[in-house]
C-alpha positions as CSV (number, residue, x, y, z in Angstrom):
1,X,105.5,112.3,85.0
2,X,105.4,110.0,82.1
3,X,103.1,110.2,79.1
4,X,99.6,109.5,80.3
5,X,100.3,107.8,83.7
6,X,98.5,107.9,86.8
7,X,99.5,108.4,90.4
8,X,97.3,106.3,92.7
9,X,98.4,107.9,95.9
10,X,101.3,106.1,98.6
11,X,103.7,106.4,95.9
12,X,102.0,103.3,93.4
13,X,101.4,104.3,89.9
14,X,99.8,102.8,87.1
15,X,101.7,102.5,83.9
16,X,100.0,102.5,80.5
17,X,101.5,100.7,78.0
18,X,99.2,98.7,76.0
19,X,100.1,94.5,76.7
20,X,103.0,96.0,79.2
21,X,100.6,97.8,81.3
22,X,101.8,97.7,84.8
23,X,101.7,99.3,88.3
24,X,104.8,100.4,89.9
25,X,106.1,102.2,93.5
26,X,108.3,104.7,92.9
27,X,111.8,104.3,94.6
28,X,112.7,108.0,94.6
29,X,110.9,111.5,94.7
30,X,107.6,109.9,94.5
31,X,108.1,109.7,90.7
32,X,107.3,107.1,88.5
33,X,110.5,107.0,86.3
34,X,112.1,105.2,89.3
35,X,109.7,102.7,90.2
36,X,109.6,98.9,91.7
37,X,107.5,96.3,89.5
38,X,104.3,95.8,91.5
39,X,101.8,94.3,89.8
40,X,103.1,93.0,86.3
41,X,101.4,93.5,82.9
42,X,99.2,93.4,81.4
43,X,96.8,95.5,84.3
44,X,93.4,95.8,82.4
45,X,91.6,97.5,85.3
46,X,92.0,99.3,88.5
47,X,90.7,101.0,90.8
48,X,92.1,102.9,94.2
49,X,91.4,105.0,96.9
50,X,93.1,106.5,100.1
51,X,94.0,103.1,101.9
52,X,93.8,100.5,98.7
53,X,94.6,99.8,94.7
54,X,92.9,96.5,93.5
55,X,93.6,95.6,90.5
56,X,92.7,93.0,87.6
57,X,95.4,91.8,85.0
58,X,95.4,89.4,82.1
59,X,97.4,86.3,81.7
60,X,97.8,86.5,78.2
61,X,99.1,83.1,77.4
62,X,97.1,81.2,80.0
63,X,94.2,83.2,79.0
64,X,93.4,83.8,82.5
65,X,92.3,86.8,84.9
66,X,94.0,87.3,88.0
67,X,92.9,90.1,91.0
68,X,95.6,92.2,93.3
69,X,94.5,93.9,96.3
70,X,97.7,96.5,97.5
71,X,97.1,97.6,101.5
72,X,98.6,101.5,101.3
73,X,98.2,101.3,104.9
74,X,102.0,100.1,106.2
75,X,104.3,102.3,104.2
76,X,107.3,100.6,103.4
77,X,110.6,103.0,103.7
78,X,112.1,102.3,100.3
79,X,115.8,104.1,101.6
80,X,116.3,101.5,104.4
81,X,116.6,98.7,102.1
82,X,120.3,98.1,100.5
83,X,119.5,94.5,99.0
84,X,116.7,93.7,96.3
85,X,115.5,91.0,97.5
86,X,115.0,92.3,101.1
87,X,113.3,95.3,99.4
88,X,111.1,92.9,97.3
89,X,110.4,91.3,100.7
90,X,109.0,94.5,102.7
91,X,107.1,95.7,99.8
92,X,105.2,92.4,98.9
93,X,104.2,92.2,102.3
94,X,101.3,95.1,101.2
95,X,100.1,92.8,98.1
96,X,97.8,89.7,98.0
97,X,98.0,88.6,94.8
98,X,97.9,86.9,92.6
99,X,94.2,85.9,93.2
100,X,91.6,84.3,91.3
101,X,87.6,86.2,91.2
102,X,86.3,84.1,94.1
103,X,89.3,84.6,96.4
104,X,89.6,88.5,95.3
105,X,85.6,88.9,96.0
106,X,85.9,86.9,99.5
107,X,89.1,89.2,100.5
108,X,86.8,92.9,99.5
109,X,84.2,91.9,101.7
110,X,86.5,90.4,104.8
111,X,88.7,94.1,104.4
112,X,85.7,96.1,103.7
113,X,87.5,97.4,100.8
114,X,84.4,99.8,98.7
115,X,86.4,99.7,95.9
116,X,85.0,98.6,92.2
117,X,86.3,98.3,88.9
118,X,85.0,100.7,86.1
């Protein structure tokens, strides 16, 4: 694993890196040194559990929040894909984002997602 990392389960993983933070799925060997750009940086909170990863990030120009809400229900097989974009495709079809507070809140309760940012 990289330096300070963390594995949020289905093969997602959060990426520390200061204004770069990010969250990833790893491509191969359910590590993170081979990962897919997921959510993009900068990810300021998160939170996960067996079935879900929400997630807030900044906009740092617009000065903006967005939300993220990642279904790890419908695994996506990373080896059938040969083309990018059809890959991009199958695993964006497990994200709604990005989001803005009202829309994120609205899309907890409708999923019953119990998931809160600490």
């Amino acid at each position: 694993m990289l330096s300070g990392e963390e594995d949020l389960g289905a093969g997602y993983f959060y990426i520390p890196d200061g204004r770069n933070s990010i969250i990833i799925k790893s491509i191969r060997n359910n590590s993170p040194s081979t990962g897919h750009l997921i959510i993009p940086a900068t990810v300021i909170k998160f939170s996960f559990n067996e079935q879900f990863v929400i997630a807030k990030t900044k906009d740092r120009i617009k000065n903006e929040d967005y939300y993220w809400i990642i279904s790890k229900k419908d695994v996506v097989d990373i080896q059938k894909y040969r083309f990018k974009p059809q890959l991009d495709s199958a695993l964006m079809s497990n994200i709604l984002g990005p989001i803005d507070s009202a829309t994120f809140q609205k899309e907890l309760q409708q999923r019953a997602i119990d998931l809160r940012f600490y």
